[in-house]
Backbone bond lengths (Angstrom), bond angles and torsions (degrees), N, CA, C in turn:
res aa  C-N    CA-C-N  psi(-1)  N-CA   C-N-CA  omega(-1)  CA-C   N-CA-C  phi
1 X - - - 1.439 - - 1.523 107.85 -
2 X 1.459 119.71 116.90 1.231 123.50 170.38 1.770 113.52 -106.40
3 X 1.047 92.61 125.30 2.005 112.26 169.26 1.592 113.29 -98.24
4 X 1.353 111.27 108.62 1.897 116.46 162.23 1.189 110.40 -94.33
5 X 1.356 129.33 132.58 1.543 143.92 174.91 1.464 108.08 -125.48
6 X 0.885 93.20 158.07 1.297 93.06 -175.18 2.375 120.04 -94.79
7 X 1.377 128.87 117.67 0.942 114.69 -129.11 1.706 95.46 -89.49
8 X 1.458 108.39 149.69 2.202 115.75 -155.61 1.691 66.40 -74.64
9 X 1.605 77.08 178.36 1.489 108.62 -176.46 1.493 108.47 -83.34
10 X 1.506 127.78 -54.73 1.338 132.37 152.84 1.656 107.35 -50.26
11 X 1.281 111.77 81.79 2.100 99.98 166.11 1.905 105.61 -70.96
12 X 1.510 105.32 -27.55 1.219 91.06 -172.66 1.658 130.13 -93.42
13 X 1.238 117.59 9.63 1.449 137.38 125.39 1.486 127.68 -49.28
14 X 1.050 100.30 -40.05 1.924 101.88 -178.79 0.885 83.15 -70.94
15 X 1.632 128.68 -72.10 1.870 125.30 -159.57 1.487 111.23 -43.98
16 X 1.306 127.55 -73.98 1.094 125.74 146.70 1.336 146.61 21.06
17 X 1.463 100.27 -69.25 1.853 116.09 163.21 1.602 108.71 -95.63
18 X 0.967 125.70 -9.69 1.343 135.59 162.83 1.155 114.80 -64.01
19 X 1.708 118.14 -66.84 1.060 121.11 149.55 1.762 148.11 -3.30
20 X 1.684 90.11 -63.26 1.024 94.24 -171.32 1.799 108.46 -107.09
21 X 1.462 116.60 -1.68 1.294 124.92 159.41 1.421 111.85 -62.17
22 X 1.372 124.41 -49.13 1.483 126.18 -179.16 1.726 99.97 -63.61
23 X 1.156 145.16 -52.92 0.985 121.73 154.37 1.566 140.24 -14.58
24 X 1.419 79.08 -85.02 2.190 92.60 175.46 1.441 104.98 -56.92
25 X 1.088 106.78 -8.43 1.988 87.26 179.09 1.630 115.23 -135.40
26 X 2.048 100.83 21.15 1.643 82.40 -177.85 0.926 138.38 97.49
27 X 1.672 115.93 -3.62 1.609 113.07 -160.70 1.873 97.90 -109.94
28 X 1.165 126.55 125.62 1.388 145.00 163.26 1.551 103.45 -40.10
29 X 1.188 115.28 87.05 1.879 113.52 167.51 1.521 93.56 -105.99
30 X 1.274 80.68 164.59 1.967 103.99 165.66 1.528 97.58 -161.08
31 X 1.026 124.09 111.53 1.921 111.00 160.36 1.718 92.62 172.59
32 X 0.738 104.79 -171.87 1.692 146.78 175.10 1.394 141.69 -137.16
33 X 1.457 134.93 -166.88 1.483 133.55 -145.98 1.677 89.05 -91.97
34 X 1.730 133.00 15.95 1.129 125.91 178.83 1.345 115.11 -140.33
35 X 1.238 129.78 -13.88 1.037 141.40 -143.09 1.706 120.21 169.96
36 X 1.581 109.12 125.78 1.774 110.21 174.96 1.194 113.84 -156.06
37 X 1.211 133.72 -153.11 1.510 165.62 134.38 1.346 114.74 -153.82
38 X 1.692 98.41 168.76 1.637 106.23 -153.89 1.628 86.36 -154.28
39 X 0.991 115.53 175.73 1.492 134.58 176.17 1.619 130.14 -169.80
40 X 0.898 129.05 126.18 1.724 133.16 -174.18 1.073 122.58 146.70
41 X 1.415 127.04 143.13 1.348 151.55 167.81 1.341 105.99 73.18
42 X 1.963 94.39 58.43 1.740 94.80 -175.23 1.654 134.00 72.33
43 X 1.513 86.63 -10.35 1.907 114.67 169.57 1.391 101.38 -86.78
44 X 1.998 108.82 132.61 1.527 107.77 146.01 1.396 96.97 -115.52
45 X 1.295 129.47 151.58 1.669 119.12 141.32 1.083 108.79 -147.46
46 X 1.591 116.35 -154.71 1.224 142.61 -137.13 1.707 112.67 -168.91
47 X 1.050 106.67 124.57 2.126 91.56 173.57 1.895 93.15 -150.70
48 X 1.406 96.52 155.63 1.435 109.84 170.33 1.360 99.26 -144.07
49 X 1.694 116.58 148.55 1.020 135.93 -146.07 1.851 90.71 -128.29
50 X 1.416 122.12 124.71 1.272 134.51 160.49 1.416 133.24 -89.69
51 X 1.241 137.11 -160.15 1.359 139.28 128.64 1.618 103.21 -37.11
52 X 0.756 131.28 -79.49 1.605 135.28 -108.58 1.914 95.43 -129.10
53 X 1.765 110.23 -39.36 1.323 107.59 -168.17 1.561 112.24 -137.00
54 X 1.262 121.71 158.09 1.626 133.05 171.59 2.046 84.89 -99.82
55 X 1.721 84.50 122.48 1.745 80.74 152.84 1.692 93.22 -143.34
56 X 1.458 83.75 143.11 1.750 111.98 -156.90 1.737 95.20 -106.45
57 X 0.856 127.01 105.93 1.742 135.80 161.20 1.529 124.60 -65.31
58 X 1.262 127.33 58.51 1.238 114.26 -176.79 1.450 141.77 -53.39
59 X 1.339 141.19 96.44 1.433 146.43 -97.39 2.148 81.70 -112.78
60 X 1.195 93.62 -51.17 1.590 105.78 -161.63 1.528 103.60 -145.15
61 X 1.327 107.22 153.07 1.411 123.49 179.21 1.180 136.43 -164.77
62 X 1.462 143.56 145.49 1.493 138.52 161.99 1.149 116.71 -32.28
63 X 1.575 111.42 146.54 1.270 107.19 -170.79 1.599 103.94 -71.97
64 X 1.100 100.81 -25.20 1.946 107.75 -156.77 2.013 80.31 -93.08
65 X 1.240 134.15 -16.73 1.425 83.82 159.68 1.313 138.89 -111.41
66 X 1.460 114.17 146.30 1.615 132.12 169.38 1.445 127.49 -26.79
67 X 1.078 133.00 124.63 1.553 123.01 162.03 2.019 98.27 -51.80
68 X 1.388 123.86 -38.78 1.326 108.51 -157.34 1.381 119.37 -68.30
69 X 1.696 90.29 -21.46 1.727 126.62 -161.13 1.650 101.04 -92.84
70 X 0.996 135.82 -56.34 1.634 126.84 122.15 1.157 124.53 28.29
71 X 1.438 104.95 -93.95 1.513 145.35 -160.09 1.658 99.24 -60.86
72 X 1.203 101.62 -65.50 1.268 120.05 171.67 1.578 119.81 -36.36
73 X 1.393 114.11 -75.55 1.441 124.67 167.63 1.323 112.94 -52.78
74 X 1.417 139.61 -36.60 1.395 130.53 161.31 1.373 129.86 -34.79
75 X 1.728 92.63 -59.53 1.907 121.73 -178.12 1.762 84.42 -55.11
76 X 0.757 126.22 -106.41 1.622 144.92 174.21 1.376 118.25 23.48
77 X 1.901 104.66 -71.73 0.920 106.66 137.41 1.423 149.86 -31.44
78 X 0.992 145.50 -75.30 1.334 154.63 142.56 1.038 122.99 -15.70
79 X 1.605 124.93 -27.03 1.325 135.39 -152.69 1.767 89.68 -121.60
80 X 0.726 140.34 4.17 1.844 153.20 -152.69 2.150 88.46 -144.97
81 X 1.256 116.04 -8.64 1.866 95.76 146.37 1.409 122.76 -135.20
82 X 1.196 103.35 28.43 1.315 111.38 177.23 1.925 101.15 -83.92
């Protein structure tokens, strides 16, 4: 399952609280302002960072969650450091 968003104007705020969310809660990152993976809470993924967009590769997932439900919590995210 792949998700395109469109990428905030601050990327290095998202990274940032991203950053430091995978911390406080545990989650396995490795990457940077171009490129990562992450892992936890039954999550694997993947994201690469463009000009213009974040597209997020979702590797693995709960059964009970949604691509829409996903999608949703991504935008949200993202849209909460702008």
């Amino acid at each position: 399952m792949t998700i395109k968003i469109n990428k905030p104007q601050d990327i290095n705020a998202l990274f940032l609280k991203a950053k430091e969310d995978a911390i406080k809660h545990n989650i396995t990152w490795t990457g940077d302002l171009h490129s990562g993976h992450g892992s936890g809470f039954g999550f694997e993924g993947k994201y690469v960072v463009d000009e213009n967009h974040i597209t997020i590769t979702v590797l693995k997932r709960p059964l009970l969650a949604t691509k829409s439900r996903i999608e949703r919590e991504v935008k949200n995210y993202v849209t909460q450091t702008e």
